[in-house]
C-alpha positions, 0 to 999 in steps of 0.5 A: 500447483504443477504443470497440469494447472493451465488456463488459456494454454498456460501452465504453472511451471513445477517448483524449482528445487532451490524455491521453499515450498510455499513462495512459488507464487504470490498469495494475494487477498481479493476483496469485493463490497457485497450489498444484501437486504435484510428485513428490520424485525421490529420495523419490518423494513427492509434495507440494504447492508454491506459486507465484504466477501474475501477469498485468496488466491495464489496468482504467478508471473509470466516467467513462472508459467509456460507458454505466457511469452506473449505477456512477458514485457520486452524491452524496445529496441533503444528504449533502455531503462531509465533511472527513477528521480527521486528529486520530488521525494526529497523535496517532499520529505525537505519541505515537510521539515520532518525530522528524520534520523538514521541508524538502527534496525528498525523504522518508526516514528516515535510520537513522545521524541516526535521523529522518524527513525529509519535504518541506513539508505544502504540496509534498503534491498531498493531506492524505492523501498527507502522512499516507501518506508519514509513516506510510511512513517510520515503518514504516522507522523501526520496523524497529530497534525492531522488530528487523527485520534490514534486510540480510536483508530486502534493499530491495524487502521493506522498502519493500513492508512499509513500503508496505503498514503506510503503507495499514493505518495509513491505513485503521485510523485514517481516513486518505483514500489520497491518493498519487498511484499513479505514486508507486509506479512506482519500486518496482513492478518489484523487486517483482515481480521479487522474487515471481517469484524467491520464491513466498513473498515476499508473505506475509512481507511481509504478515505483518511489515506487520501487526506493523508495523501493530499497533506504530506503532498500540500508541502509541495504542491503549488496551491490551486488559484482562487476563482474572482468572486464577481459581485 
């Protein structure tokens, strides 16, 4: 896209030169639950079923497109910026007693050691993409604790749980998303191509996220007080 793209009086400013062609914009993956009704052929009846509609779009920020000053964020008068606390995280990952060890290029959790390996705080391009990383790998950890049946589930469904319980945990706790997006790029098309093949793929993957979500923060939330039964 260039200058002459424009909606509501923007335009996309031209690629600078020192930008690869391809990384001016983000490309973002939009997904919408489609029901249709379709009629039984040995029954006759009908019935609604879903699938899921995906189409990509290439979307910029406002410093990438002129004329969109008015939705750039500007910084009040005295308001400075202030420094995440990551207190909860680490009071997560101490009350979880994870094992967690340091060293190495890669991140993972190793299921036979049963442990999470991570490179060095300092190898992070960010605080809180340490943070995400470990919460990632603890949701891998939380699969046999949780019962999860990991060669049922197959790899893509347990890398989005994974990924999705990383972002839930991050946002309950205040946690900045600071993971570089092409972080991603290597698990993005199996999981695409696991929704094109099961129109119910995402829900199940939301649905375990959540329950993912709620036992890695039951080790720091205070339980819910039980209600008098009156007899």
């Amino acid at each position: 896209m260039d200058e002459s793209d424009s909606l509501g009086g923007c335009h996309v400013k031209k690629r600078p030169d020192n930008v690869p062609s391809g990384q001016w914009g983000t490309n973002i993956v939009f997904c919408k639950p489609i029901l249709k009704t379709v009629t039984d052929d040995e029954t006759g009846e009908e019935e609604e079923q879903g699938f899921f509609m995906l189409k990509t779009y290439t979307v910029f920020n406002a410093d990438q497109v002129s004329g969109a000053e008015r939705f750039q964020v500007k910084e009040e008068p005295g308001s400075g910026n202030t420094e995440p606390d990551y207190g909860p995280a680490e009071e997560l990952i101490a009350a979880s007693g994870a094992d967690i060890r340091h060293g190495g290029e890669k991140a993972y959790y190793s299921a036979g050691g049963d442990y999470i390996q991570l490179p060095n705080r300092e190898r992070f391009g960010s605080v809180g993409a340490y943070y995400l990383t470990v919460f990632h790998e603890m949701g891998h950890w939380s699969e046999s604790r949780q019962h999860f049946d990991r060669q049922d589930l197959g790899y893509p469904m347990c890398e989005l749980i994974a990924e999705m319980a990383s972002c839930f945990v991050a946002s309950e706790i205040g946690v900045p998303n600071g993971e570089p997006l092409e972080n991603h790029a290597s698990y993005v098309k199996s999981w695409l191509d696991a929704m094109r093949g099961d129109s119910g793929f995402i829900f199940r993957a939301s649905k375990l996220a959540s329950a993912t979500t709620d036992f890695l923060l039951a080790f720091v939330r205070e339980p819910e007080p039980q209600e008098a039964l009156v007899v």
